[in-house]
mmCIF file of the N, C-alpha and C atoms, coordinates in Angstrom:
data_MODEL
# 
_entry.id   MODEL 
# 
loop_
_atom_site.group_PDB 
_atom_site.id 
_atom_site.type_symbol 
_atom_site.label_atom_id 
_atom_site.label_alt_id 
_atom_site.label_comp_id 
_atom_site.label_asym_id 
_atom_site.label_entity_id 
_atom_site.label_seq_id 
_atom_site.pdbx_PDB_ins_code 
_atom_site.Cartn_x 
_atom_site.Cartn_y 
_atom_site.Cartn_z 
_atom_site.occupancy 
_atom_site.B_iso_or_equiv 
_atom_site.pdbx_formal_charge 
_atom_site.auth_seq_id 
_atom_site.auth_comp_id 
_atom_site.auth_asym_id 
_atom_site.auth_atom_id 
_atom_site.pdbx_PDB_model_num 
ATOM 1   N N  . UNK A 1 1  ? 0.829  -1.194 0.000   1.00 0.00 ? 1  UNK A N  1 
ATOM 2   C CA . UNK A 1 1  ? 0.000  0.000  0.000   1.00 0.00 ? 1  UNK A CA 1 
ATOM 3   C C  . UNK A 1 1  ? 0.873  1.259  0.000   1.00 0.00 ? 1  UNK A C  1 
ATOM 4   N N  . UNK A 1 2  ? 1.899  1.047  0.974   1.00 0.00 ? 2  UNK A N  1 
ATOM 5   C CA . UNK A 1 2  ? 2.899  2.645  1.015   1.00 0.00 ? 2  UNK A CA 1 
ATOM 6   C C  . UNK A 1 2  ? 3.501  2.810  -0.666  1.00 0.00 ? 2  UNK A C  1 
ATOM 7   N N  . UNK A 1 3  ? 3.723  1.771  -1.364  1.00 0.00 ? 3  UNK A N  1 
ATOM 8   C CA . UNK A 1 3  ? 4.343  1.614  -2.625  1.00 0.00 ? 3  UNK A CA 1 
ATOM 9   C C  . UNK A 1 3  ? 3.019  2.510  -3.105  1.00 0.00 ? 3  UNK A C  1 
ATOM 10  N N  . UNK A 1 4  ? 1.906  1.803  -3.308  1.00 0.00 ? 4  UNK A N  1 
ATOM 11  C CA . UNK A 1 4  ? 1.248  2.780  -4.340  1.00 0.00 ? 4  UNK A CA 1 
ATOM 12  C C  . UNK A 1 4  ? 1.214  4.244  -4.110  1.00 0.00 ? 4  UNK A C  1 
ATOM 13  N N  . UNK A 1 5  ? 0.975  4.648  -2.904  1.00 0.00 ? 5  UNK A N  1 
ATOM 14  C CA . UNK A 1 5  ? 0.994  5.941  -2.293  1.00 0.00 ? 5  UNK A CA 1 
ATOM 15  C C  . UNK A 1 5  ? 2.348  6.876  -3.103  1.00 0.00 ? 5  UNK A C  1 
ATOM 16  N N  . UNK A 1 6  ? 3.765  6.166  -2.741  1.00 0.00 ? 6  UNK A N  1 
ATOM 17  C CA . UNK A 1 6  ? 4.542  6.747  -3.592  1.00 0.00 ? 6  UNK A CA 1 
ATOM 18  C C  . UNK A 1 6  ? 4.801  6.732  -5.348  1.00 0.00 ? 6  UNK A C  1 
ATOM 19  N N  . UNK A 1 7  ? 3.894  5.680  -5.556  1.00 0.00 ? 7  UNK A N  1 
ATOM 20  C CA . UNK A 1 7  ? 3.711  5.575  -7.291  1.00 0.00 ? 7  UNK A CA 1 
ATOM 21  C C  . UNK A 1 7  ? 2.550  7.013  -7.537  1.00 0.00 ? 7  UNK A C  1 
ATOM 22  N N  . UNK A 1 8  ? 1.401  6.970  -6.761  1.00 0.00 ? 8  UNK A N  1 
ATOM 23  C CA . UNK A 1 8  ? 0.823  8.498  -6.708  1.00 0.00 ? 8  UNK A CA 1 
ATOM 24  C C  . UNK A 1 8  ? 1.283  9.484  -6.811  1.00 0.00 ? 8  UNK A C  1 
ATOM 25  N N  . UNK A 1 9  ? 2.350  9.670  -6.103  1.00 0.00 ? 9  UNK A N  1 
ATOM 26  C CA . UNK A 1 9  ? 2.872  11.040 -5.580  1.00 0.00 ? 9  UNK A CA 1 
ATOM 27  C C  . UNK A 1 9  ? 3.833  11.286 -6.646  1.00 0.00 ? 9  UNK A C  1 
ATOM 28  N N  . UNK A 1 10 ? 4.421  10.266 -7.260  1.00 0.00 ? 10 UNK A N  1 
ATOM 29  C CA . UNK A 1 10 ? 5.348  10.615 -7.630  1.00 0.00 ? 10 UNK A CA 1 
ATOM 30  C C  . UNK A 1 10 ? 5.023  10.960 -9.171  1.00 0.00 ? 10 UNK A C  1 
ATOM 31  N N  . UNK A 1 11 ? 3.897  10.277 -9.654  1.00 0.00 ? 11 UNK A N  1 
ATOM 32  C CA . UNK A 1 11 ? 2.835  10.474 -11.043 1.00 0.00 ? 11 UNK A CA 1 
ATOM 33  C C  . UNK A 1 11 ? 2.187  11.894 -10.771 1.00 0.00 ? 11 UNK A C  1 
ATOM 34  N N  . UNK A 1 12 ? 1.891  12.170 -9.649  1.00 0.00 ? 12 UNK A N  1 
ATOM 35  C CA . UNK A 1 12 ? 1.639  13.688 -9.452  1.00 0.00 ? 12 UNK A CA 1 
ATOM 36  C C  . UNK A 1 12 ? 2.574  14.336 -9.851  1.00 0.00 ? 12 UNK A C  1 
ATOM 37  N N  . UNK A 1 13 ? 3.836  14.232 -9.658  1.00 0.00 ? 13 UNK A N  1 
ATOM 38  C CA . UNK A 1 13 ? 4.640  15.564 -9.281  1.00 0.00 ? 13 UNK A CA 1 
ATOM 39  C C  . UNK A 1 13 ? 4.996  15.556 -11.481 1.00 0.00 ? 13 UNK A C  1 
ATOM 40  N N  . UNK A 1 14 ? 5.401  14.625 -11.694 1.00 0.00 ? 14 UNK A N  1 
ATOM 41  C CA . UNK A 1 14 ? 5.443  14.013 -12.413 1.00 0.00 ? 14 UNK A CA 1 
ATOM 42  C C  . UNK A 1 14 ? 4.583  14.554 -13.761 1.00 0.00 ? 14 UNK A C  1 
ATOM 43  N N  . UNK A 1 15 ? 3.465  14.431 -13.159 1.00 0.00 ? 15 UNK A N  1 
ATOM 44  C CA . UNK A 1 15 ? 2.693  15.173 -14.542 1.00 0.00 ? 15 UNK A CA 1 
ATOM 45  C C  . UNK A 1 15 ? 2.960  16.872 -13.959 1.00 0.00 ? 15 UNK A C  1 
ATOM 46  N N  . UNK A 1 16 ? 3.063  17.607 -12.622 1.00 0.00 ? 16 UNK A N  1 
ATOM 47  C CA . UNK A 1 16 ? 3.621  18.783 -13.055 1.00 0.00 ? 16 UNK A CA 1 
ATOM 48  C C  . UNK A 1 16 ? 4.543  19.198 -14.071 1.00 0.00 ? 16 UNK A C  1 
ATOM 49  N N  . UNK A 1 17 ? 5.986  17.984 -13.468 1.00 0.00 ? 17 UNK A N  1 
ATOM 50  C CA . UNK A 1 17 ? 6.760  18.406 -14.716 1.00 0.00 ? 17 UNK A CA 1 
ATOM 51  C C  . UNK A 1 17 ? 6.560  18.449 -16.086 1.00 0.00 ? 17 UNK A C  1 
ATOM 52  N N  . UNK A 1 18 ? 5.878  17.919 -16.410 1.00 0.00 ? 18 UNK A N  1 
ATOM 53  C CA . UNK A 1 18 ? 5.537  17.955 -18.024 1.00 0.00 ? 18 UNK A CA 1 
ATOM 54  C C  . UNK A 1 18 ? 4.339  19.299 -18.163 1.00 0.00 ? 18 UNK A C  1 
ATOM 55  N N  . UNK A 1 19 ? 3.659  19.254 -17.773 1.00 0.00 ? 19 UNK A N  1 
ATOM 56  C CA . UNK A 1 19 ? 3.014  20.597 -17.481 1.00 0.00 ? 19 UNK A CA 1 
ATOM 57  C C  . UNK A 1 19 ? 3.848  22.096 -17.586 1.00 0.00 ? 19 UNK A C  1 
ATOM 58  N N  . UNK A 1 20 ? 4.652  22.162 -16.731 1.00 0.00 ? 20 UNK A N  1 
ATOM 59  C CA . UNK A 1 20 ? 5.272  23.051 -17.437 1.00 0.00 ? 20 UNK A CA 1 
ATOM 60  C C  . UNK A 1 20 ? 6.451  23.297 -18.576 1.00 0.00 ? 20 UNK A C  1 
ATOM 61  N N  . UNK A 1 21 ? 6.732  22.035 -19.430 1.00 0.00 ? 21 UNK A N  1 
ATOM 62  C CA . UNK A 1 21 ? 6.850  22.409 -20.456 1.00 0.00 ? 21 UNK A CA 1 
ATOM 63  C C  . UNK A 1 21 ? 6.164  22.199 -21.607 1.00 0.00 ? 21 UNK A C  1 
ATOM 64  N N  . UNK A 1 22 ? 4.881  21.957 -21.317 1.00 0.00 ? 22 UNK A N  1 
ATOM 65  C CA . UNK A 1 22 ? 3.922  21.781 -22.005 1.00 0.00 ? 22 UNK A CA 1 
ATOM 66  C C  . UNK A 1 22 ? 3.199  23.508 -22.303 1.00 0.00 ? 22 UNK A C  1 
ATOM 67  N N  . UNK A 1 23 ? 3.357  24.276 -20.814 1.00 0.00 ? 23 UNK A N  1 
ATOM 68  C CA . UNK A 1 23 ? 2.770  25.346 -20.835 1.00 0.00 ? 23 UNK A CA 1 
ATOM 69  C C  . UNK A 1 23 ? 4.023  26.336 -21.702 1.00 0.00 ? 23 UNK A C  1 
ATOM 70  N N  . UNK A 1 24 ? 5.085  25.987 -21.192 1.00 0.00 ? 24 UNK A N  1 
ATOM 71  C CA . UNK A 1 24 ? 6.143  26.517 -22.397 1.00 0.00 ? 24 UNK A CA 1 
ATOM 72  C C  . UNK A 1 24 ? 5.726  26.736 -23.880 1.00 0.00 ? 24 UNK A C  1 
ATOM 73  N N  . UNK A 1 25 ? 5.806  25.305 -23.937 1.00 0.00 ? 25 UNK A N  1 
ATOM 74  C CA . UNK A 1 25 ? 5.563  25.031 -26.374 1.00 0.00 ? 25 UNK A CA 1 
ATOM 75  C C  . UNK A 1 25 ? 3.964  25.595 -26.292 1.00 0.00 ? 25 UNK A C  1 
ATOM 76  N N  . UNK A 1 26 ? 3.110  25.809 -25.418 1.00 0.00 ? 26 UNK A N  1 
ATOM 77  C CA . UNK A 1 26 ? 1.865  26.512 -25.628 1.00 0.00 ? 26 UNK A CA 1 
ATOM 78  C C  . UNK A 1 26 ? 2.378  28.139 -25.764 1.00 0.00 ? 26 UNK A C  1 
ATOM 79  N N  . UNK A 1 27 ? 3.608  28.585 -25.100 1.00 0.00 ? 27 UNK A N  1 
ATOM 80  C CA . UNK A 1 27 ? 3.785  29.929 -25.453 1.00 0.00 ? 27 UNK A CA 1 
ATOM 81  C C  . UNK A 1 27 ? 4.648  29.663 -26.903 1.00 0.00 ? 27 UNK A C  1 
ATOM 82  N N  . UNK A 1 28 ? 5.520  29.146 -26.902 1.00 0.00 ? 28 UNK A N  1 
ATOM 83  C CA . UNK A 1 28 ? 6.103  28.997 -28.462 1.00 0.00 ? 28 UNK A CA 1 
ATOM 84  C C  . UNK A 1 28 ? 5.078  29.106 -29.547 1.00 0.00 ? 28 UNK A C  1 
ATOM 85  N N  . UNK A 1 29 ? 3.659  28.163 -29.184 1.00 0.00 ? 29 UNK A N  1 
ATOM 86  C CA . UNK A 1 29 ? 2.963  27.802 -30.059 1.00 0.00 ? 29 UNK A CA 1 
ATOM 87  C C  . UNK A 1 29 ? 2.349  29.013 -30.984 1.00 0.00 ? 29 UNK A C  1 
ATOM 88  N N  . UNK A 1 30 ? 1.985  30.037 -29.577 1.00 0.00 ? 30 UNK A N  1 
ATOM 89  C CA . UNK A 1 30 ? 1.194  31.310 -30.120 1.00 0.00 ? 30 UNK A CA 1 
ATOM 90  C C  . UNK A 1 30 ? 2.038  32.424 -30.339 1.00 0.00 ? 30 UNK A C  1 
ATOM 91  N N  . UNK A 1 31 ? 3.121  32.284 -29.733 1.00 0.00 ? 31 UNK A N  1 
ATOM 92  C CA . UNK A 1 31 ? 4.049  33.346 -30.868 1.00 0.00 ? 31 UNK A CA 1 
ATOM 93  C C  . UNK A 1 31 ? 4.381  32.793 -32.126 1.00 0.00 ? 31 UNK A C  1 
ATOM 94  N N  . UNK A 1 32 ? 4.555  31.336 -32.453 1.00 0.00 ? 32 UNK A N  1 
ATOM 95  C CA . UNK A 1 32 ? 4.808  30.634 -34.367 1.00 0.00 ? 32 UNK A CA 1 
ATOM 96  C C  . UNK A 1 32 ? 3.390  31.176 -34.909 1.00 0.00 ? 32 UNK A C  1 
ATOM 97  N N  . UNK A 1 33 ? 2.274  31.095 -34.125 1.00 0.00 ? 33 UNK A N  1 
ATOM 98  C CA . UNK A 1 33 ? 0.640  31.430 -34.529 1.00 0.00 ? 33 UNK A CA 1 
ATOM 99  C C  . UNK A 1 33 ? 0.592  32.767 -35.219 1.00 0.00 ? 33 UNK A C  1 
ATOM 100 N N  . UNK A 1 34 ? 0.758  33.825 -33.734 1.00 0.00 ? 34 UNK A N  1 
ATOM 101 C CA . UNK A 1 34 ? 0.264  35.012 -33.866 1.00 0.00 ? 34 UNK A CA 1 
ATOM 102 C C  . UNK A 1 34 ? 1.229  36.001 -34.105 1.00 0.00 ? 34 UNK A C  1 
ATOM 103 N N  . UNK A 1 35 ? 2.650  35.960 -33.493 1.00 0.00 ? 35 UNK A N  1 
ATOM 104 C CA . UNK A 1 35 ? 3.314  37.107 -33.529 1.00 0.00 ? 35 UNK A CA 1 
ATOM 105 C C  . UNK A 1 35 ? 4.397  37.059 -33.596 1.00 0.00 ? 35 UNK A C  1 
ATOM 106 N N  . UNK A 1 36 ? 4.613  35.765 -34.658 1.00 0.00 ? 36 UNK A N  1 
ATOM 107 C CA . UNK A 1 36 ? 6.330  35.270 -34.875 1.00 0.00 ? 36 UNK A CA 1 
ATOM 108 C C  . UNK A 1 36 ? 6.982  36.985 -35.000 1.00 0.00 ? 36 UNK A C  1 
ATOM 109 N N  . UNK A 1 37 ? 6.441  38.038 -35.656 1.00 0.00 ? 37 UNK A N  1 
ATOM 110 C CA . UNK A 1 37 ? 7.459  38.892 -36.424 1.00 0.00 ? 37 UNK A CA 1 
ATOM 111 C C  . UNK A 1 37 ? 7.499  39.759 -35.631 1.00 0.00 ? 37 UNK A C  1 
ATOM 112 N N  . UNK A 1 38 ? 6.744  40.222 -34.112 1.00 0.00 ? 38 UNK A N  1 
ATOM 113 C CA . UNK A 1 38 ? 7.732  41.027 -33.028 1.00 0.00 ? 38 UNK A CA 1 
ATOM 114 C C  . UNK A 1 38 ? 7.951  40.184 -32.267 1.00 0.00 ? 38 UNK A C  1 
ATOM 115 N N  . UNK A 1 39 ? 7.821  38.857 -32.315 1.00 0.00 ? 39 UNK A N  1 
ATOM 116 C CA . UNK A 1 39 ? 8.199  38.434 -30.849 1.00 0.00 ? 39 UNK A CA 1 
ATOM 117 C C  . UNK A 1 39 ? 9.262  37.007 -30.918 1.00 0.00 ? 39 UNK A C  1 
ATOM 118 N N  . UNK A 1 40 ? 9.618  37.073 -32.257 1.00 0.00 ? 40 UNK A N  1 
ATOM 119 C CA . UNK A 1 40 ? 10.618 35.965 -32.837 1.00 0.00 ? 40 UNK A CA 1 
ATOM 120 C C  . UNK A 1 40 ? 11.832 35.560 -31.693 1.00 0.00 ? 40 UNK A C  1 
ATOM 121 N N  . UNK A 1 41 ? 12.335 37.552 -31.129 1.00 0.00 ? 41 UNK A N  1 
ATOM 122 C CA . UNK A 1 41 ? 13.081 37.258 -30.289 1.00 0.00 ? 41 UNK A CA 1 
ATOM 123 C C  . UNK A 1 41 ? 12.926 36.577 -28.895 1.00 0.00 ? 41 UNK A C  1 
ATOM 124 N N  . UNK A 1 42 ? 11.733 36.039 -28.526 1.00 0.00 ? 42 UNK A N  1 
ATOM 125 C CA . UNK A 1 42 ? 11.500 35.380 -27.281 1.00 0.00 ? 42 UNK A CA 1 
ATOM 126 C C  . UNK A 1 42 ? 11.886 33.672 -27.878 1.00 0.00 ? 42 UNK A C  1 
ATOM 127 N N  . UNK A 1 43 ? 11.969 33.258 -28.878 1.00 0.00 ? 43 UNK A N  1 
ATOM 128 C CA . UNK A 1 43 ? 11.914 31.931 -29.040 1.00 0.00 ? 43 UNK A CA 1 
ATOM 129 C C  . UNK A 1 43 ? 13.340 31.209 -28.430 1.00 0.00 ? 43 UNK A C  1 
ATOM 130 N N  . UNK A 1 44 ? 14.782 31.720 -28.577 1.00 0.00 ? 44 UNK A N  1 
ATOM 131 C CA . UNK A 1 44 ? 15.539 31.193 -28.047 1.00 0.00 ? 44 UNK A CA 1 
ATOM 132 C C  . UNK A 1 44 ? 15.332 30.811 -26.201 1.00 0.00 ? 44 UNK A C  1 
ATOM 133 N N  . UNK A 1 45 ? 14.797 32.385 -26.044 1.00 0.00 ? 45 UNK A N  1 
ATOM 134 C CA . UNK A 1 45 ? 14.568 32.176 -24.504 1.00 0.00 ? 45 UNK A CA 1 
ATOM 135 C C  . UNK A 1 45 ? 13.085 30.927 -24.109 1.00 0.00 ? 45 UNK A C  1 
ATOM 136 N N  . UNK A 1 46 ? 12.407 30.936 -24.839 1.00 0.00 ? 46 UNK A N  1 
ATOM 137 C CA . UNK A 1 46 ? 11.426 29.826 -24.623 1.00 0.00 ? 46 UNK A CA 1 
ATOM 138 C C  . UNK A 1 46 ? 12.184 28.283 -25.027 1.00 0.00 ? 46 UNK A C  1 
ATOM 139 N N  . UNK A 1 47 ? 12.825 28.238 -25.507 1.00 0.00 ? 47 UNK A N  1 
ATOM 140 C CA . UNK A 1 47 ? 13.591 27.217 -26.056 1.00 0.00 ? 47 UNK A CA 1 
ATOM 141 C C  . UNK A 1 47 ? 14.646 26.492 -25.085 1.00 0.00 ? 47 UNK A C  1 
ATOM 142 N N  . UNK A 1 48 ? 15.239 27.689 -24.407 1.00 0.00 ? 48 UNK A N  1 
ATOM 143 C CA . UNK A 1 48 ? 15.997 26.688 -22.793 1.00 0.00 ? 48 UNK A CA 1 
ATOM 144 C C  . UNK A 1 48 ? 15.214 26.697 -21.887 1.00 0.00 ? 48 UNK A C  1 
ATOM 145 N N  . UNK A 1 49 ? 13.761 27.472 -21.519 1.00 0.00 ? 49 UNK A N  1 
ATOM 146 C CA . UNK A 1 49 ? 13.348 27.038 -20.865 1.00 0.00 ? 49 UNK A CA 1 
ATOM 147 C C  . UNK A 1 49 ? 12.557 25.454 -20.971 1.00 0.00 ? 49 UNK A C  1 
ATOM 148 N N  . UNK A 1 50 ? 12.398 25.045 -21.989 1.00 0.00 ? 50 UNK A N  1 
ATOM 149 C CA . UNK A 1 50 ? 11.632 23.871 -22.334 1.00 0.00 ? 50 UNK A CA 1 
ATOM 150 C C  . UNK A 1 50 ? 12.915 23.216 -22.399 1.00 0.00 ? 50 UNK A C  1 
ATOM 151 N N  . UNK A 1 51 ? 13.987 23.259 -22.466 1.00 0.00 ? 51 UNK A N  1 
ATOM 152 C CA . UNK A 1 51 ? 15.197 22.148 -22.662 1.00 0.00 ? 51 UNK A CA 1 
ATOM 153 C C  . UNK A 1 51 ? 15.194 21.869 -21.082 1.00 0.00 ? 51 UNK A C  1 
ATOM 154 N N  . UNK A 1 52 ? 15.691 23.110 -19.733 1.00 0.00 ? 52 UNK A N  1 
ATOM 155 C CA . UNK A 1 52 ? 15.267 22.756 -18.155 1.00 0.00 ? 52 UNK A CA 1 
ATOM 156 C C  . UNK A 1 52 ? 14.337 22.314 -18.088 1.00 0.00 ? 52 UNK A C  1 
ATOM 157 N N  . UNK A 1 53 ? 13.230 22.373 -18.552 1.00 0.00 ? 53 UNK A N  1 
ATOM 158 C CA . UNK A 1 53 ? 12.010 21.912 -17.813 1.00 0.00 ? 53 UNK A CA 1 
ATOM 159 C C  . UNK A 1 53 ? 12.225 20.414 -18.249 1.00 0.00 ? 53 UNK A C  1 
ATOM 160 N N  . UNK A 1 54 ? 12.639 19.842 -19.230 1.00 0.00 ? 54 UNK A N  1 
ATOM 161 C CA . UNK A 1 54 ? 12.606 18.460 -19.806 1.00 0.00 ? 54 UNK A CA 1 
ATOM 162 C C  . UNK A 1 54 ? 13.894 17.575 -19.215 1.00 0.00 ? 54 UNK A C  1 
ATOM 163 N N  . UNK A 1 55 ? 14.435 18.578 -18.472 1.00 0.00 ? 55 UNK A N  1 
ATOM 164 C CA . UNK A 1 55 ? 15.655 17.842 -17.569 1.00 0.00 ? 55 UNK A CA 1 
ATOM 165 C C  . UNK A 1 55 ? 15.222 16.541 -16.654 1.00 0.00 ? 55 UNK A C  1 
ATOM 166 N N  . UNK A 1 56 ? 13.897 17.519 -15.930 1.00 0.00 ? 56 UNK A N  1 
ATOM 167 C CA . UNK A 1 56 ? 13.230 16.494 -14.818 1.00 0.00 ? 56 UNK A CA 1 
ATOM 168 C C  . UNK A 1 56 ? 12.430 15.508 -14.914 1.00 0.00 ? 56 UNK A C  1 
ATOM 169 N N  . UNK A 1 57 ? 11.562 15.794 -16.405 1.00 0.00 ? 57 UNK A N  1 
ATOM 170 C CA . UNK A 1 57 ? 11.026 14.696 -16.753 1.00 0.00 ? 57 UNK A CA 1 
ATOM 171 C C  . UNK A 1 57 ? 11.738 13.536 -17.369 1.00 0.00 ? 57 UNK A C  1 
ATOM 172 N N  . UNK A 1 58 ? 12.775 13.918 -18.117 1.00 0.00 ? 58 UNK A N  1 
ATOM 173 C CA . UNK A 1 58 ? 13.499 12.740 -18.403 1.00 0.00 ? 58 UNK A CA 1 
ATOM 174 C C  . UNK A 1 58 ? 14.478 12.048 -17.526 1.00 0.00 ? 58 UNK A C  1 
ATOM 175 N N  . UNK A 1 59 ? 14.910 12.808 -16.192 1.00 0.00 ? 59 UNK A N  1 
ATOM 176 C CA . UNK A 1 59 ? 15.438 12.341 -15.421 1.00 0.00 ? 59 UNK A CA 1 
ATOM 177 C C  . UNK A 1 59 ? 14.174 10.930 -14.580 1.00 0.00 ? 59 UNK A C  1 
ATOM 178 N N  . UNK A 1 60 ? 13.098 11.451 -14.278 1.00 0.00 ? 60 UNK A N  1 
ATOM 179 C CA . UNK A 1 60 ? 12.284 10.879 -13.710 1.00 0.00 ? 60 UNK A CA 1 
ATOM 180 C C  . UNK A 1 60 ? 11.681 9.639  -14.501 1.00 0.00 ? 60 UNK A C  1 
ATOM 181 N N  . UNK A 1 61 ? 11.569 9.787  -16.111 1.00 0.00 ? 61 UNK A N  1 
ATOM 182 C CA . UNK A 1 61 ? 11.325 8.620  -16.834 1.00 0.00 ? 61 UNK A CA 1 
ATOM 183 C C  . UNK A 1 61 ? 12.534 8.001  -16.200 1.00 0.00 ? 61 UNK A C  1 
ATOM 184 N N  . UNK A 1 62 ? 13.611 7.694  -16.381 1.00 0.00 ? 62 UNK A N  1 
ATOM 185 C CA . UNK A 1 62 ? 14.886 6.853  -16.554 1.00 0.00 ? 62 UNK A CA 1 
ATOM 186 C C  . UNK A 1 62 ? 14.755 6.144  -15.294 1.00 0.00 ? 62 UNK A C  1 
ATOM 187 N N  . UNK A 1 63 ? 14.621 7.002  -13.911 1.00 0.00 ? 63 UNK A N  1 
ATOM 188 C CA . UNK A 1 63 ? 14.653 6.540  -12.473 1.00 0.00 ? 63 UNK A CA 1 
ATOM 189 C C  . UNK A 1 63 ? 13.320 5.364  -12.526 1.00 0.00 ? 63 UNK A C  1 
ATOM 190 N N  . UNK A 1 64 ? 12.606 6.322  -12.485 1.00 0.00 ? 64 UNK A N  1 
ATOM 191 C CA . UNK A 1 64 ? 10.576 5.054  -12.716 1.00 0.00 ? 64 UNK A CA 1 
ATOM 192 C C  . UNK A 1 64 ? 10.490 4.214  -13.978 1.00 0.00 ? 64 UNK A C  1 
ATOM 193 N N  . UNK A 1 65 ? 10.199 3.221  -13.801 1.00 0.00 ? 65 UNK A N  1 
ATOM 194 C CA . UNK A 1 65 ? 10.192 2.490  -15.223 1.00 0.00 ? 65 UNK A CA 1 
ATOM 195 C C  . UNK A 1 65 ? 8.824  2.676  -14.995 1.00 0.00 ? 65 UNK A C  1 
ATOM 196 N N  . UNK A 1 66 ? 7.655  2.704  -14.507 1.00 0.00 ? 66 UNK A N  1 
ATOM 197 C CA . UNK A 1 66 ? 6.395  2.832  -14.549 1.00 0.00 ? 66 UNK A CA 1 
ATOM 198 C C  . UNK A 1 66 ? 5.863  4.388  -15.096 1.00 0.00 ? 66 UNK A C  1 
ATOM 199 N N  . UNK A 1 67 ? 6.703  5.489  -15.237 1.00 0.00 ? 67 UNK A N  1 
ATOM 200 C CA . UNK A 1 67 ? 6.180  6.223  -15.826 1.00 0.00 ? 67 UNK A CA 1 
ATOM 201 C C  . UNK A 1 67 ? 6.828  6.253  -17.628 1.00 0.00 ? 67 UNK A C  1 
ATOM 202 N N  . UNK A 1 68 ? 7.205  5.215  -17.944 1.00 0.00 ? 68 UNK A N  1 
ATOM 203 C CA . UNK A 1 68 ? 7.059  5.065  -19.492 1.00 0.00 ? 68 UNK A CA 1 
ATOM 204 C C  . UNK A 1 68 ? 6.428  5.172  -20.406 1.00 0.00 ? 68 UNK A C  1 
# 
């Protein structure tokens, strides 16, 4: 039972991380959409933030084989 509790918690935290780089490529998405041509210059900076944010999720795939 304590096992599932930490398979919970840890699928919680878990889908945060992807969440926020999900909420990232949702800002990429609508500047490629709406306003690539003043706001082109935010894409590098959206671009490491989605490379950090994908640090933890792929760290956390590799550790959990259950979140595959």
């Amino acid at each position: 039972m304590e096992q599932e509790i930490d398979e919970k918690e840890i699928k919680k935290i878990f889908a945060g991380a992807k969440r926020k780089v999900v909420e990232v490529a949702g800002e990429i998405h609508d500047i490629v959409e709406d306003t690539i041509w003043v706001d082109y210059d935010k894409l590098p900076i959206l671009s490491k933030k989605i490379q950090e944010a994908m640090v933890e999720v792929t760290q956390m795939r590799e550790k959990y084989e259950f979140l595959k």
